[in-house]
C-alpha positions, 0 to 999 in steps of 0.5 A: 446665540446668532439663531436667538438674536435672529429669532429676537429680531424677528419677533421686534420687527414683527411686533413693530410693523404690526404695532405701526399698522394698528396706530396708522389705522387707529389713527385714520378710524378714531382719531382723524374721521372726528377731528372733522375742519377743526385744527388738528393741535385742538383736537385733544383725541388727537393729542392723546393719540400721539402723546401715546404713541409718542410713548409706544414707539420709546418703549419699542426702542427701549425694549429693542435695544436690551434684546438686540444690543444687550441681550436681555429679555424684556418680557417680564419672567415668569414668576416661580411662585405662580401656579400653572393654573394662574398662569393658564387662567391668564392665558386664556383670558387673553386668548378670549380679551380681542374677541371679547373686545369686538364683538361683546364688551362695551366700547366707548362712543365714537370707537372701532376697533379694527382690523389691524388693531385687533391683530397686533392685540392678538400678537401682544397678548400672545407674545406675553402669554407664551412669557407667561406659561413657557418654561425658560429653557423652552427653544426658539422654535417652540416658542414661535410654535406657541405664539403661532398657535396662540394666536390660533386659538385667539383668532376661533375664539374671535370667529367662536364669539362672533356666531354666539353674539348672533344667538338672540330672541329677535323674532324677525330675520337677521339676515336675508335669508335666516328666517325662512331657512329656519322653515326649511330645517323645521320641515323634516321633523317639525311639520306638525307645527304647520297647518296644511291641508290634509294629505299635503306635504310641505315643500321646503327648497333643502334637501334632508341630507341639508337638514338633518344637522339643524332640523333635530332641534324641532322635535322639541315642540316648546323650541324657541327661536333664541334656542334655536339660533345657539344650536344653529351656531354651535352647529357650525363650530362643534363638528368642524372641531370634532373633525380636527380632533379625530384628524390628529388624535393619537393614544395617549391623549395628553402631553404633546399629543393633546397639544398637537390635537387642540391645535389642529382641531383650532386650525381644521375649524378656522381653516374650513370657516373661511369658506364657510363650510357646510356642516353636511360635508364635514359629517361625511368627511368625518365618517369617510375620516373613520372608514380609512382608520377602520377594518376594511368591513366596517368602513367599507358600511361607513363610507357607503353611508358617509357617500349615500347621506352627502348624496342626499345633501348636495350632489356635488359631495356625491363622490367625496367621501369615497375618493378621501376615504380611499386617499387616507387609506393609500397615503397611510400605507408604505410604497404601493404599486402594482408590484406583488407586494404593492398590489396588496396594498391598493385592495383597501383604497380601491374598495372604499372608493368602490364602496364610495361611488356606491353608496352615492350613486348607485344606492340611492336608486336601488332604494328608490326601485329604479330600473337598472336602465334608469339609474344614473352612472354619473350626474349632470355636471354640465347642466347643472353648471350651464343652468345659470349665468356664470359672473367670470368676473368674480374669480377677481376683486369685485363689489359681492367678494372684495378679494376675489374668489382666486386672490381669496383662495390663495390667502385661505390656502397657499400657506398649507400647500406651501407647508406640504411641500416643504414637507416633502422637500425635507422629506420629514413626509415620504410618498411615492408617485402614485400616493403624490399622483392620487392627491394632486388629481383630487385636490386638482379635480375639486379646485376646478369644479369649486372655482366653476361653481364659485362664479355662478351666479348667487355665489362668489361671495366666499369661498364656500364653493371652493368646499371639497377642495379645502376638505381635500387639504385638511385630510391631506394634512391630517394625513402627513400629520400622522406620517411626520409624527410616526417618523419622528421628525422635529423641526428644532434646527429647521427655521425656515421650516419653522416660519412656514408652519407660524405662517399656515397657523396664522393666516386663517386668522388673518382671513377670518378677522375680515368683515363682521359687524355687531348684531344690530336690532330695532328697538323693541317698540318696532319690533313689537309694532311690526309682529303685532301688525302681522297677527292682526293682519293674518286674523283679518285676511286669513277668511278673505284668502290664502296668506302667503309667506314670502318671507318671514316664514320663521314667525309659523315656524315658533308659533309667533303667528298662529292659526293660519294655513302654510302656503309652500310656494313662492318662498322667496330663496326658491323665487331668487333661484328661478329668477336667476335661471331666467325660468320663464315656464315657472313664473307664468303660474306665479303670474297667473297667480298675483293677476288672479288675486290668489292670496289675500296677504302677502308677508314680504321683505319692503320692495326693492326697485332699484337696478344695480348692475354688475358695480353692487355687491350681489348686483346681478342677483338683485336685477334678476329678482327685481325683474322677475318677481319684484316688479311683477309684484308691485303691479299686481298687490300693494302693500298696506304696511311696511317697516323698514326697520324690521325688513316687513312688508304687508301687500293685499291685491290691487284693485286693478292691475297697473296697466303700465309699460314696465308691468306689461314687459314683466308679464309677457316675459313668462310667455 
């Protein structure tokens, strides 16, 4: 009796102080930024507000005192004659009603529906569902369980539906960099939709390990933009699932076992979107992920591929799939260490670690015929750290990242550590010092090397950085997944247990309901004005010069703009990269280049002059471009064409250089 009440109370309280949350901040965006000079008793939303939560805060009381003081529930019961698929229909369209509400159904004019208005829908319609689908006699902790995973499910709903909102035909870039990263992915198997001169090869600032998720699409030579952008989208959502469903899956699938793997699969996907993480990665966790399940022969083949492919992806995932392949297969083993006994049971660790570093560092060169004394025995971790500024200052809240990289990380991932280690406490996860040893040396190594990489300059706006280590912990949490359920351990009895496990499922919800916005485009009469400006121009300059693609590279990439050779340099994601190095050697040419005249046209994003300092967000990034590559620009072409609205600027050669003080410093930086 005192267990239900406390777990009654709490439910109340929460309910409550989330609901006060929502109103005071319904209140503040929708109420009091329209009611503007006038009296606030004239304004009748204000009227209508406060009569409705006039109204909220007695049914709260009502329904408090029945549960509290006279014990009785007041959800509404659920009905016998309701079938289960009525109930699960139900369920779900609740889990889909705040996703749905923020990012696709038509709101009323003047209306936001915010951050704590949007959790406290997510609990009211979890409470309710659980009331709905729950069988009466179901404990107090399957219910906040539930609940907890309820809320799970609406919170990737929310992130699932706001990556499908970006899918559009929108020709143009919706974001800085989109188009011309699309470029890039077309290049491994599209090139033929380029003209280049013969014998040429495309360059695109991506490795193919990058690419291979995206750039399968562009086989298909009829592809759409709008095609593309669902399977760019699903791309983020689908592996990251795939991940947690292996990472919990256990025969027979159904049952608990289902339960228990949809909701990992929910959280591996919501846990890992807050970096966001790359989808290369989680191919090669998944892999390295099989390799520890597998025969020793077998994944000793999966984790040499998993570790070649992230090699060929990013050099910071070289070692990745080695090291967690080898931690899965020690922390799936009963007490290893160097007795007799013991030894045996490191041979699989250490040789899919061995088969690991491999595959990424030692393979790569034998298939490039590399002698052995060039071959590379680790990377160049310090140049590649040193090759640009690094902004300390982000590790903090800052204007580019408002949490701050350390306060972010802590959000995204102090409520998992917590859970392992009451875990490990209640020792429902047994390990011994060397499995301990081995986890905190990884998870340890990839949290120092994230942080590092999280403030160089260009990054330190999420978490992303941070990639190997939050793969590091959902493995580690697959891994004493596995070990509670073969012990068989329950949390009925454990509240405390219970509540940490409510608040890990919760938290990425919190995380990821952040930020976002609706996709917002120009009207079609722009946007038809702009492209057919850029076709125009192309036809007119293309027999005057070469035309250069800065930016909007997508337009080549779908066949919007036609009959125009590729120019490969000077994209603009390659220019940001050099500016942001200080690469004086590498913009002398480019100099060289706009003095000369080179390219008839240049397709550009509007010039953007403005220094903004370390008090912008991604300010340092804008004051490195503009000095090295907008600036420069701007004294050697002038545009002759700009839409602000579509982000399309056309520039054509000055007729004389500006001979003024800031053109001059710009050039004479290069030498």
């Amino acid at each position: 009796m005192v267990k239900t009440k406390a777990y009654h109370f709490s439910l109340w309280g929460l309910f409550g102080l989330l609901g006060f949350l929502g109103f005071r901040e319904f209140y503040l965006i929708n109420v009091m930024a329209y009611v503007g000079t006038q009296n606030i008793w004239s304004s009748k939303r204000f009227i209508a507000f406060l009569l409705v939560s006039v109204l909220a805060a007695a049914l709260f009381l009502v329904f408090g005192y029945r549960m509290l003081v006279k014990q009785k529930s007041p959800a509404l019961k659920r009905s016998a004659k309701m079938p289960d698929g009525l109930g699960w229909a139900a369920a779900a369209l609740a889990v889909l009603l705040p996703g749905l509400i923020k990012w696709f159904l038509p709101l009323p004019a003047n209306f936001t529906f915010g951050y704590w208005e949007e959790v406290f829908l997510i609990f009211s319609l979890a409470l309710l569902s659980v009331k709905i689908i729950q069988k009466p006699d179901a404990g107090a902790e399957k219910s906040v369980l539930a609940i907890a995973s309820l809320a799970l499910a609406a919170g990737c709903a929310h992130v699932m539906l706001l990556k499908l909102a970006q899918v559009t035909a929108y020709p143009f870039s919706t974001y800085w960099s989109e188009g011309n990263r699309f470029f890039d992915y077309s290049t491994l198997f599209g090139s033929f939709r380029y003209l280049v001169p013969a014998g040429e090869k495309i360059y695109a600032f991506i490795t193919w390990g990058m690419q291979v998720p995206w750039a399968l699409p562009f086989l298909f030579p009829n592809l759409s933009i709008g095609a593309f952008r669902l399977w760019y989208q699903l791309m983020w959502i689908l592996p990251t699932l795939l991940l947690g469903l292996a990472a919990a899956w256990k025969k027979p699938l159904k049952g608990s076992n289902l339960a228990l793997a949809l909701v990992f699969a929910g959280w591996t996907f919501l846990f890992l979107d807050q970096g966001p993480i790359y989808t290369p990665l989680i191919l090669a966790g998944l892999i390295a992920l099989l390799a520890a399940r597998a025969a020793l022969p077998l994944g000793v083949i999966l984790v040499m591929i998993a570790s070649y492919y992230a090699k060929y992806s990013r050099w910071t995932w070289t070692y990745s799939p080695g090291l967690w392949a080898a931690m899965l297969a020690l922390l799936a083993v009963e007490n290893p260490g160097f007795t007799k006994d013991g030894l045996k049971k490191l041979v699989k660790p250490v040789v899919l670690g061995i088969s690991g570093y491999f595959g990424g560092q030692i393979l790569p060169s034998i298939i490039k015929n590399l002698s052995v004394s060039s071959v590379k025995l680790i990377p160049d971790v310090v140049g590649s750290a040193t090759r640009q500024p690094l902004l300390w200052e982000r590790l903090l809240p800052n204007p580019t990242f408002p949490p701050g990289i350390l306060y972010g990380l802590l959000w995204a991932a102090l409520p998992v550590v917590v859970v392992l280690a009451a875990l490990l406490a209640a020792r429902a996860w047994k390990i011994n010092w060397m499995q301990g040893l081995s986890m905190l040396i990884i998870a340890g190594a990839y949290l120092a090397t994230g942080l590092i990489a999280s403030v160089k300059i260009g990054g330190g706006s999420n978490l992303h950085n941070l990639d190997n280590f939050l793969v590091t912990l959902v493995m580690i949490a697959a891994a004493a997944l596995d070990s509670v359920r073969k012990s068989g351990f329950s949390v009925k009895g454990k509240p405390i247990l219970t509540a940490l496990l409510c608040i890990a499922l919760a938290a990425p919800v919190t995380f990821e309901l952040r930020g976002g916005a609706r996709l917002s485009l120009p009207d079609a009469t722009s946007t038809d004005e702009a492209l057919d400006m850029i076709k125009k121009s192309v036809a007119e300059y293309k027999d005057k010069g070469e035309i250069l693609f800065m930016d909007q590279r997508q337009l080549l990439t779908f066949g919007m703009v036609k009959d125009v050779a590729l120019v490969s340099d000077y994209e603009k994601k390659y220019l940001m990269d050099q500016a942001m190095a200080d690469n004086g050697p590498y913009f002398r040419g480019f100099y060289q280049d706009l003095a000369a005249g080179r390219f008839a046209l240049i397709v550009n994003e509007p010039g953007n002059y403005i220094i903004r300092g370390s008090e912008s967000s991604f300010g340092q990034e804008n004051d490195a471009y503009v000095k090295w590559v907008t600036v420069p620009l701007m004294c050697t072409y002038q545009p002759v064409y700009t839409s602000a609205q579509v982000g399309v600027e056309l520039l054509v050669p000055r007729p004389e250089i500006l001979d003024e003080v800031v053109c001059r410093q710009a050039f004479s930086q290069a030498e």
